[in-house]
C-alpha positions as CSV (number, residue, x, y, z in Angstrom):
1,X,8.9,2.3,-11.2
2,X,10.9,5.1,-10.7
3,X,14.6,5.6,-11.1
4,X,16.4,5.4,-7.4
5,X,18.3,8.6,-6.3
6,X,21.4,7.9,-4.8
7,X,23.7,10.9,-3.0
8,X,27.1,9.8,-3.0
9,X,29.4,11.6,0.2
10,X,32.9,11.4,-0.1
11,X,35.6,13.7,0.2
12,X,38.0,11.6,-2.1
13,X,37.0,13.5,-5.7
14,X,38.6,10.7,-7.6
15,X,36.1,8.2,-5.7
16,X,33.0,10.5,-6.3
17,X,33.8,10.9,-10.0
18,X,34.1,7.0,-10.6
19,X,31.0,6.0,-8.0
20,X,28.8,8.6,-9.9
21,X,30.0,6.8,-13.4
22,X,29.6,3.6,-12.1
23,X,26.1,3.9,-10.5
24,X,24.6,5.9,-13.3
25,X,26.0,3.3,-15.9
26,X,23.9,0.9,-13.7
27,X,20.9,3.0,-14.0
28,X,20.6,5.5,-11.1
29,X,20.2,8.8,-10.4
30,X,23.2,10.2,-8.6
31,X,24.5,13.0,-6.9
32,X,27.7,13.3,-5.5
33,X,28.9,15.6,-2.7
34,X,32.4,15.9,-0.8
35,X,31.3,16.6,2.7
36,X,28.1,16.3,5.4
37,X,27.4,20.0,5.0
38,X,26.7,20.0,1.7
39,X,25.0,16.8,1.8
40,X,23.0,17.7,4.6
41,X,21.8,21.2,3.0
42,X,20.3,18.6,-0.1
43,X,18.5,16.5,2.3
44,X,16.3,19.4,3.3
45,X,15.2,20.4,-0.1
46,X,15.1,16.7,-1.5
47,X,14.1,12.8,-1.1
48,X,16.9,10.3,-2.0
49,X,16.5,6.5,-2.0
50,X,19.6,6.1,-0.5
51,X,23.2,7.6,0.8
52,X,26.7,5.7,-0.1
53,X,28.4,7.7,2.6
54,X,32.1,7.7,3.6
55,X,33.0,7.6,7.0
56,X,36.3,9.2,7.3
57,X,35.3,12.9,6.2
58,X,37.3,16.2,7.2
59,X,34.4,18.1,9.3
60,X,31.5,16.0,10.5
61,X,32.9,12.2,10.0
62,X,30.1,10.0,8.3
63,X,29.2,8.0,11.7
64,X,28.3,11.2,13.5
65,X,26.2,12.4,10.2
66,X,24.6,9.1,10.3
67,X,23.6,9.1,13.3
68,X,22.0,13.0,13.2
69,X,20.3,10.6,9.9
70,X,18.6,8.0,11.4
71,X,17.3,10.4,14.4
72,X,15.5,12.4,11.6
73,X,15.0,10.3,8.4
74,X,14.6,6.8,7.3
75,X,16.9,7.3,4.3
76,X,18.9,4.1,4.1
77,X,23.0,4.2,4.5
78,X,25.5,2.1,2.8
79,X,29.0,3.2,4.7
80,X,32.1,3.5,2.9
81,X,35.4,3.2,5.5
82,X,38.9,2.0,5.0
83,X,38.9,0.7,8.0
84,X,37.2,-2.9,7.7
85,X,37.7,-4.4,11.3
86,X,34.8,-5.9,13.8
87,X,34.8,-3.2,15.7
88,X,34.7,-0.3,12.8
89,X,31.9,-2.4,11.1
90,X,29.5,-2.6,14.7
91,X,30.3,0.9,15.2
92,X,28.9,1.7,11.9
93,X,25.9,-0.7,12.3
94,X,25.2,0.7,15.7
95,X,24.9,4.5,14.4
96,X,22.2,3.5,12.1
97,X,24.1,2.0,8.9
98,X,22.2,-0.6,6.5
99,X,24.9,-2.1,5.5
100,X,28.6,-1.2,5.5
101,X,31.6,-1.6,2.7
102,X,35.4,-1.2,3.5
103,X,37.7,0.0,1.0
104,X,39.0,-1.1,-1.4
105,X,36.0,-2.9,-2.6
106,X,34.6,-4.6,-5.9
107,X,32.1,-2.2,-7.1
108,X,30.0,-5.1,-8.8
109,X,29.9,-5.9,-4.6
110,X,28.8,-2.1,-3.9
111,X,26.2,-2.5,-6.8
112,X,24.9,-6.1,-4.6
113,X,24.5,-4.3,-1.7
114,X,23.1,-1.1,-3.0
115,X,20.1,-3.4,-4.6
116,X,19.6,-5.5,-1.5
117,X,19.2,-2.4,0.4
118,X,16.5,-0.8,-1.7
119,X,14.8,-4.1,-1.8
120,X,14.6,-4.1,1.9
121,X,13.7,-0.2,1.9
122,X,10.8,-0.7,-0.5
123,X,7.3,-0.6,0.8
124,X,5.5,-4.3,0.5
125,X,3.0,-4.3,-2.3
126,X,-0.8,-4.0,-1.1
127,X,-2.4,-6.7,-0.3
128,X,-4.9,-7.1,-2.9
129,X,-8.6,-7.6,-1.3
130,X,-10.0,-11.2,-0.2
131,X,-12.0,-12.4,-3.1
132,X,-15.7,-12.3,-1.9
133,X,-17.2,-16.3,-1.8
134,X,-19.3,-16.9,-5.3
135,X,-22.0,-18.6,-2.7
136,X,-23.6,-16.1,-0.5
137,X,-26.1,-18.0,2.3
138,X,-28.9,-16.6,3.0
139,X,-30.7,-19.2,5.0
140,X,-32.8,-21.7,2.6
141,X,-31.3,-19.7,-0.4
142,X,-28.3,-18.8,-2.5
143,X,-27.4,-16.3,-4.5
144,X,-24.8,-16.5,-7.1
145,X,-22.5,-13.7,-7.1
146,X,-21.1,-13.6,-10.1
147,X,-24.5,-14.6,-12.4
148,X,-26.9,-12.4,-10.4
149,X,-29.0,-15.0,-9.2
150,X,-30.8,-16.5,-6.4
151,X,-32.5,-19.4,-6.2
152,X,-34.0,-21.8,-3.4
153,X,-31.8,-24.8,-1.8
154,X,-33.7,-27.2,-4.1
155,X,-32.7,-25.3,-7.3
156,X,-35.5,-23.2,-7.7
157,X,-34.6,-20.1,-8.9
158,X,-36.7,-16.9,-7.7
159,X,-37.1,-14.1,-10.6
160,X,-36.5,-10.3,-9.1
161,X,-36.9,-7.7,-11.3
162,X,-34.5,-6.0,-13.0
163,X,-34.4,-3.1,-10.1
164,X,-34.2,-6.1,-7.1
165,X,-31.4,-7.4,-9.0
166,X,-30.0,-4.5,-9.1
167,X,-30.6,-3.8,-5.5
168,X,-29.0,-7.3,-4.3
169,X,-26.1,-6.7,-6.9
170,X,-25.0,-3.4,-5.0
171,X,-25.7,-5.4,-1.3
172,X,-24.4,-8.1,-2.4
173,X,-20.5,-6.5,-3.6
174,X,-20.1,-5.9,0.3
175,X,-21.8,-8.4,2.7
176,X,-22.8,-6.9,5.9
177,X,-21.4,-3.0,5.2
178,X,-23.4,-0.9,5.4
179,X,-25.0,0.7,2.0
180,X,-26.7,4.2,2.0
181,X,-30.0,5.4,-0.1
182,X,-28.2,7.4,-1.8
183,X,-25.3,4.7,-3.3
184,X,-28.2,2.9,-4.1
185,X,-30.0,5.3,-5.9
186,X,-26.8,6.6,-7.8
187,X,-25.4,2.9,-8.8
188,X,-29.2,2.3,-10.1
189,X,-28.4,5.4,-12.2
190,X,-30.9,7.9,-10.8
191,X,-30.6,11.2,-8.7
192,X,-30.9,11.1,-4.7
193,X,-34.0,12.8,-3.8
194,X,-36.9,11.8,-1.2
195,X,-39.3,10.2,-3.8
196,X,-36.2,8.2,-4.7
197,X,-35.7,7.3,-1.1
198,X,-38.7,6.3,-0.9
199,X,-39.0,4.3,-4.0
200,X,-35.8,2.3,-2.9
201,X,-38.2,1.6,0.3
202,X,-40.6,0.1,-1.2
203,X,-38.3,-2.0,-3.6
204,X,-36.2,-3.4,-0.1
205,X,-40.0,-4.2,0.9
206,X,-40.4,-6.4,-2.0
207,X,-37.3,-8.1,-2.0
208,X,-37.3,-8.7,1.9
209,X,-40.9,-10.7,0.5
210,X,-39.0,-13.1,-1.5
211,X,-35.9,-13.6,0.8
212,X,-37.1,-13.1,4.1
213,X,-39.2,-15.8,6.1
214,X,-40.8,-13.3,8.2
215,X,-40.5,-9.7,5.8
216,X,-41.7,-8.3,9.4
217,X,-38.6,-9.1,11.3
218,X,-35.8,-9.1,8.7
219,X,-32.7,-11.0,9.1
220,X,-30.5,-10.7,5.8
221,X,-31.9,-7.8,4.2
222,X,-31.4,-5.3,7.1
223,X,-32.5,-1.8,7.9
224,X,-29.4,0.5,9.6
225,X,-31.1,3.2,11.2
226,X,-30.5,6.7,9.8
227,X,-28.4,5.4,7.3
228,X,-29.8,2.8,4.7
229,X,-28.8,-1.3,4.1
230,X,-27.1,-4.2,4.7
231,X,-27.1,-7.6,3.5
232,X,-26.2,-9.9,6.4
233,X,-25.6,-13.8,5.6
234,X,-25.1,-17.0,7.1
Protein backbone atom coordinates (compact mmCIF):
# COMPACT_ATOMS: atom_id res chain seq x y z
CA UNK A 1 0.00 0.00 0.00
CA UNK A 2 1.24 3.20 -0.69
CA UNK A 3 2.20 6.03 1.64
CA UNK A 4 -0.94 8.72 1.86
CA UNK A 5 -0.02 12.29 0.68
CA UNK A 6 -1.32 14.80 2.74
CA UNK A 7 -1.05 18.82 1.75
CA UNK A 8 -1.31 20.66 4.84
CA UNK A 9 -2.87 24.67 4.15
CA UNK A 10 -2.40 27.00 6.81
CA UNK A 11 -1.21 30.39 7.00
CA UNK A 12 -0.08 30.06 10.75
CA UNK A 13 3.80 28.81 9.99
CA UNK A 14 4.15 27.66 13.49
CA UNK A 15 1.01 25.21 12.89
CA UNK A 16 2.40 24.04 9.45
CA UNK A 17 5.88 23.23 10.89
CA UNK A 18 4.37 21.08 13.89
CA UNK A 19 1.32 19.38 11.58
CA UNK A 20 4.11 18.38 8.98
CA UNK A 21 6.25 16.86 12.13
CA UNK A 22 3.49 15.36 13.55
CA UNK A 23 1.95 13.65 10.41
CA UNK A 24 5.20 12.49 9.01
CA UNK A 25 6.23 10.95 12.50
CA UNK A 26 2.90 9.07 11.93
CA UNK A 27 3.96 7.90 8.56
CA UNK A 28 2.69 10.28 5.84
CA UNK A 29 3.76 12.11 3.20
CA UNK A 30 3.28 15.80 3.71
CA UNK A 31 3.40 18.96 2.18
CA UNK A 32 2.72 22.04 3.70
CA UNK A 33 1.65 25.35 2.17
CA UNK A 34 0.49 28.85 3.69
CA UNK A 35 -2.21 29.91 1.38
CA UNK A 36 -4.98 28.48 -1.45
CA UNK A 37 -2.86 29.85 -4.31
CA UNK A 38 -0.04 28.00 -3.64
CA UNK A 39 -2.02 24.99 -2.77
CA UNK A 40 -4.08 25.17 -5.63
CA UNK A 41 -1.07 25.63 -8.22
CA UNK A 42 0.11 21.83 -6.55
CA UNK A 43 -3.18 20.29 -7.15
CA UNK A 44 -2.74 20.78 -10.83
CA UNK A 45 0.54 19.09 -11.15
CA UNK A 46 -0.20 16.42 -8.37
CA UNK A 47 -2.63 13.73 -6.62
CA UNK A 48 -2.91 14.06 -2.80
CA UNK A 49 -4.93 11.66 -0.51
CA UNK A 50 -6.08 14.25 1.37
CA UNK A 51 -6.05 18.23 2.42
CA UNK A 52 -5.94 19.34 6.31
CA UNK A 53 -7.06 22.79 5.28
CA UNK A 54 -7.54 25.99 7.49
CA UNK A 55 -10.41 27.96 7.09
CA UNK A 56 -9.50 31.31 8.13
CA UNK A 57 -6.74 32.22 5.40
CA UNK A 58 -5.66 35.91 4.27
CA UNK A 59 -6.75 35.73 0.35
CA UNK A 60 -9.11 32.96 -0.61
CA UNK A 61 -10.56 31.63 2.99
CA UNK A 62 -10.55 27.71 3.07
CA UNK A 63 -14.54 27.39 2.72
CA UNK A 64 -14.51 29.26 -0.61
CA UNK A 65 -11.30 27.01 -1.73
CA UNK A 66 -13.27 24.02 -0.75
CA UNK A 67 -15.92 24.56 -2.35
CA UNK A 68 -13.94 25.48 -5.99
CA UNK A 69 -12.56 21.62 -4.52
CA UNK A 70 -15.37 19.53 -4.43
CA UNK A 71 -16.82 21.16 -7.84
CA UNK A 72 -13.54 19.77 -9.51
CA UNK A 73 -11.92 16.94 -7.36
CA UNK A 74 -12.88 14.30 -5.02
CA UNK A 75 -9.85 14.98 -2.84
CA UNK A 76 -11.08 14.53 0.69
CA UNK A 77 -11.03 17.82 3.31
CA UNK A 78 -10.39 17.74 6.86
CA UNK A 79 -11.10 21.72 7.93
CA UNK A 80 -9.07 23.35 10.43
CA UNK A 81 -11.13 26.66 12.10
CA UNK A 82 -10.98 28.35 15.37
CA UNK A 83 -14.27 28.86 15.24
CA UNK A 84 -16.03 25.54 16.61
CA UNK A 85 -19.77 26.58 16.76
CA UNK A 86 -22.92 24.66 14.94
CA UNK A 87 -23.19 26.93 12.61
CA UNK A 88 -19.20 27.30 11.55
CA UNK A 89 -19.18 23.38 11.59
CA UNK A 90 -22.52 23.00 8.90
CA UNK A 91 -21.08 25.68 6.97
CA UNK A 92 -17.99 23.71 6.60
CA UNK A 93 -19.83 20.43 5.93
CA UNK A 94 -22.11 22.17 3.45
CA UNK A 95 -19.05 23.44 1.17
CA UNK A 96 -17.93 20.02 0.77
CA UNK A 97 -15.71 19.20 4.05
CA UNK A 98 -15.26 15.37 5.26
CA UNK A 99 -14.91 16.13 8.46
CA UNK A 100 -14.12 19.31 10.28
CA UNK A 101 -11.64 20.12 13.55
CA UNK A 102 -11.79 23.39 15.61
CA UNK A 103 -8.79 24.71 17.16
CA UNK A 104 -7.13 24.02 19.61
CA UNK A 105 -7.35 20.42 19.08
CA UNK A 106 -5.55 17.08 20.34
CA UNK A 107 -3.56 16.06 17.39
CA UNK A 108 -3.83 12.25 18.50
CA UNK A 109 -7.77 13.48 17.57
CA UNK A 110 -6.51 15.04 14.04
CA UNK A 111 -4.57 11.75 13.54
CA UNK A 112 -8.36 9.75 14.24
CA UNK A 113 -9.90 11.66 11.92
CA UNK A 114 -7.34 11.85 9.23
CA UNK A 115 -7.45 7.76 9.20
CA UNK A 116 -11.23 7.50 9.33
CA UNK A 117 -11.26 9.68 6.37
CA UNK A 118 -8.94 7.78 4.19
CA UNK A 119 -10.75 4.67 5.18
CA UNK A 120 -13.93 6.02 3.84
CA UNK A 121 -11.96 7.52 0.71
CA UNK A 122 -10.42 4.23 -0.19
CA UNK A 123 -11.85 2.21 -3.07
CA UNK A 124 -13.63 -1.27 -1.77
CA UNK A 125 -11.52 -4.19 -2.53
CA UNK A 126 -12.80 -6.29 -5.70
CA UNK A 127 -15.02 -8.64 -5.27
CA UNK A 128 -13.22 -11.73 -5.87
CA UNK A 129 -15.16 -14.01 -8.61
CA UNK A 130 -18.10 -16.55 -7.56
CA UNK A 131 -16.49 -19.87 -7.24
CA UNK A 132 -17.75 -21.99 -10.14
CA UNK A 133 -20.07 -25.22 -8.56
CA UNK A 134 -17.69 -28.53 -8.44
CA UNK A 135 -20.96 -30.42 -10.05
CA UNK A 136 -21.74 -29.24 -13.49
CA UNK A 137 -25.32 -30.94 -14.83
CA UNK A 138 -25.42 -31.89 -17.87
CA UNK A 139 -28.68 -33.78 -18.04
CA UNK A 140 -28.13 -37.70 -17.06
CA UNK A 141 -24.39 -36.78 -16.41
CA UNK A 142 -21.84 -34.92 -14.25
CA UNK A 143 -18.84 -33.77 -14.66
CA UNK A 144 -16.42 -33.02 -11.91
CA UNK A 145 -14.74 -29.85 -12.17
CA UNK A 146 -12.00 -30.02 -10.33
CA UNK A 147 -10.92 -33.98 -11.26
CA UNK A 148 -11.69 -33.74 -14.91
CA UNK A 149 -14.30 -36.18 -15.14
CA UNK A 150 -17.59 -37.17 -16.23
CA UNK A 151 -19.44 -39.93 -15.54
CA UNK A 152 -23.21 -41.14 -15.91
CA UNK A 153 -25.86 -40.48 -12.94
CA UNK A 154 -25.40 -44.16 -11.88
CA UNK A 155 -21.58 -43.71 -11.49
CA UNK A 156 -20.44 -44.76 -14.60
CA UNK A 157 -17.68 -42.93 -15.67
CA UNK A 158 -17.29 -42.15 -19.59
CA UNK A 159 -13.41 -42.10 -20.75
CA UNK A 160 -12.63 -39.00 -23.26
CA UNK A 161 -9.45 -38.78 -24.60
CA UNK A 162 -6.91 -36.80 -23.51
CA UNK A 163 -7.94 -33.95 -26.30
CA UNK A 164 -12.00 -34.21 -25.17
CA UNK A 165 -10.74 -33.67 -21.79
CA UNK A 166 -9.04 -31.11 -22.64
CA UNK A 167 -11.75 -29.66 -24.74
CA UNK A 168 -14.44 -29.92 -21.74
CA UNK A 169 -11.63 -28.59 -19.35
CA UNK A 170 -11.47 -25.17 -21.36
CA UNK A 171 -15.73 -25.16 -21.70
CA UNK A 172 -16.06 -26.23 -18.72
CA UNK A 173 -13.83 -23.02 -16.64
CA UNK A 174 -16.75 -20.77 -18.07
CA UNK A 175 -20.27 -22.39 -18.33
CA UNK A 176 -22.36 -20.97 -21.02
CA UNK A 177 -19.53 -18.11 -22.48
CA UNK A 178 -18.84 -18.37 -25.26
CA UNK A 179 -15.30 -20.00 -26.31
CA UNK A 180 -13.61 -19.33 -29.76
CA UNK A 181 -11.58 -21.92 -32.08
CA UNK A 182 -8.87 -20.28 -31.69
CA UNK A 183 -8.76 -20.25 -27.40
CA UNK A 184 -9.29 -23.71 -27.93
CA UNK A 185 -6.71 -24.38 -30.24
CA UNK A 186 -4.12 -22.15 -28.20
CA UNK A 187 -4.99 -23.59 -24.53
CA UNK A 188 -4.63 -27.17 -26.30
CA UNK A 189 -1.10 -25.79 -27.13
CA UNK A 190 -1.27 -25.73 -30.92
CA UNK A 191 -1.29 -22.78 -33.58
CA UNK A 192 -4.83 -21.40 -35.02
CA UNK A 193 -4.92 -22.34 -38.55
CA UNK A 194 -8.04 -23.90 -40.68
CA UNK A 195 -6.86 -27.62 -40.38
CA UNK A 196 -6.86 -26.84 -36.70
CA UNK A 197 -10.28 -25.41 -36.90
CA UNK A 198 -11.24 -28.09 -38.34
CA UNK A 199 -9.70 -30.69 -36.30
CA UNK A 200 -11.39 -29.02 -33.10
CA UNK A 201 -14.70 -29.78 -35.30
CA UNK A 202 -14.44 -32.98 -35.48
CA UNK A 203 -13.20 -33.43 -31.74
CA UNK A 204 -16.71 -31.32 -30.53
CA UNK A 205 -18.34 -34.00 -32.93
CA UNK A 206 -17.01 -36.73 -30.83
CA UNK A 207 -17.60 -35.46 -27.63
CA UNK A 208 -21.25 -34.17 -28.46
CA UNK A 209 -21.47 -38.48 -29.15
CA UNK A 210 -20.83 -39.18 -25.67
CA UNK A 211 -22.72 -36.20 -23.93
CA UNK A 212 -25.41 -35.50 -26.11
CA UNK A 213 -28.69 -37.60 -26.45
CA UNK A 214 -29.36 -36.56 -29.80
CA UNK A 215 -25.39 -35.35 -31.26
CA UNK A 216 -27.88 -33.97 -34.13
CA UNK A 217 -29.62 -31.41 -32.08
CA UNK A 218 -27.14 -30.40 -29.34
CA UNK A 219 -28.13 -29.06 -26.16
CA UNK A 220 -24.90 -28.68 -23.80
CA UNK A 221 -22.27 -28.74 -26.12
CA UNK A 222 -23.34 -25.84 -28.41
CA UNK A 223 -22.28 -24.35 -31.63
CA UNK A 224 -22.29 -20.21 -31.58
CA UNK A 225 -22.46 -19.26 -35.09
CA UNK A 226 -19.33 -17.48 -36.54
CA UNK A 227 -17.72 -17.71 -33.44
CA UNK A 228 -16.99 -21.17 -31.83
CA UNK A 229 -18.50 -23.02 -28.25
CA UNK A 230 -20.35 -23.04 -25.39
CA UNK A 231 -21.06 -25.49 -22.71
CA UNK A 232 -24.63 -24.83 -21.58
CA UNK A 233 -25.87 -26.88 -18.34
CA UNK A 234 -28.75 -27.65 -16.33
Amino acid sequence: METPHLLVVDDDERIRILLSKFLRKNGFLVTAVPDAARARRLLTGLAFDLLVLDVMMPGEDGLSFCRDLRARLRVPVLLLTARGETGDRIRGLEAGADDYLPKPFDPKELLLRINAILRRAAPEPAAPPPALPRLLRLGPMTYDVERGELSRDEGEPLRLTATEAGLMRILAADPGATVTRTRLIEEAGGSPSPVQERAVDVQITRLRRKIEPDPRQPRYLQTVRGAGYRLATD
